[in-house]
C-alpha positions as CSV (number, residue, x, y, z in Angstrom):
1,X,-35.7,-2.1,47.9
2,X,-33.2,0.6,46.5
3,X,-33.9,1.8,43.1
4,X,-30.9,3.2,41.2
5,X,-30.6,5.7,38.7
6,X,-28.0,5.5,36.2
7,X,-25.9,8.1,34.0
8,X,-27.0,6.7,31.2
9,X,-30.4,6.8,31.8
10,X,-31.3,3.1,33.0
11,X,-31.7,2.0,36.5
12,X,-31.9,-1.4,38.8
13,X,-33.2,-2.4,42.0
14,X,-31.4,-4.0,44.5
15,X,-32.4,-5.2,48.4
16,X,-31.4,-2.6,51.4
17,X,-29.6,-5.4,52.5
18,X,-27.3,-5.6,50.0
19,X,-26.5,-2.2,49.9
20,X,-23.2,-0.8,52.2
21,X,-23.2,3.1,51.1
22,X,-24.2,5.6,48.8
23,X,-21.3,8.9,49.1
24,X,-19.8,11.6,46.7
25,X,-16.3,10.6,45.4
26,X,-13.7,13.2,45.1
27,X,-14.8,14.3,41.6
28,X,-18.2,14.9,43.1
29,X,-19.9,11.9,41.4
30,X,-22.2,9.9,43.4
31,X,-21.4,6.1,44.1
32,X,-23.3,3.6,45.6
33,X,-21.5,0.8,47.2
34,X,-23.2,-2.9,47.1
35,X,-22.4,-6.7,47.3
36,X,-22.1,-8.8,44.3
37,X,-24.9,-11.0,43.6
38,X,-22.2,-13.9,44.3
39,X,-21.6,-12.2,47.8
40,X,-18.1,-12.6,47.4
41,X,-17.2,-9.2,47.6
42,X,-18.5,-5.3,47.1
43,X,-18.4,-3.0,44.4
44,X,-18.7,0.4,43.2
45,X,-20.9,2.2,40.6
46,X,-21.3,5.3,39.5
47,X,-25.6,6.8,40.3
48,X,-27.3,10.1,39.6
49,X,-30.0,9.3,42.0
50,X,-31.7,6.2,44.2
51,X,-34.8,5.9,46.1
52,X,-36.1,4.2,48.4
53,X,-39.1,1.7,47.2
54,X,-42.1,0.7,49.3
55,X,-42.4,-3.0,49.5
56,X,-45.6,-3.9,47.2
57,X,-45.6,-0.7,45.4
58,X,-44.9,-0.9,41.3
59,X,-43.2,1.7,39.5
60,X,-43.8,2.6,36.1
């Protein structure tokens, strides 16, 4: 699992899988890129971190 840090403070998790790239847009902003839950296409958000969670392992 990926966990995903959000400007505004929240986050998500999403599978490895699912997940096609994580770069810095030309403003410098980092975006992951990911499949829709649908899988009919990706899509882009803007992050301020991820990390990389341990199967089995629970986050507080």
């Amino acid at each position: 699992m990926i966990r995903f840090n959000y400007p505004d403070g929240d986050h998500c998790y999403r599978a490895l899988h699912t997940v096609h790239a994580i770069f810095n847009n030309p403003e410098g902003k980092l975006i992951a890129r990911a499949e829709k839950p649908d899988r009919s296409d990706m899509y882009e958000f803007e992050i301020t971190s991820f990390e990389l969670v341990q199967a089995g392992v629970t986050l507080i």
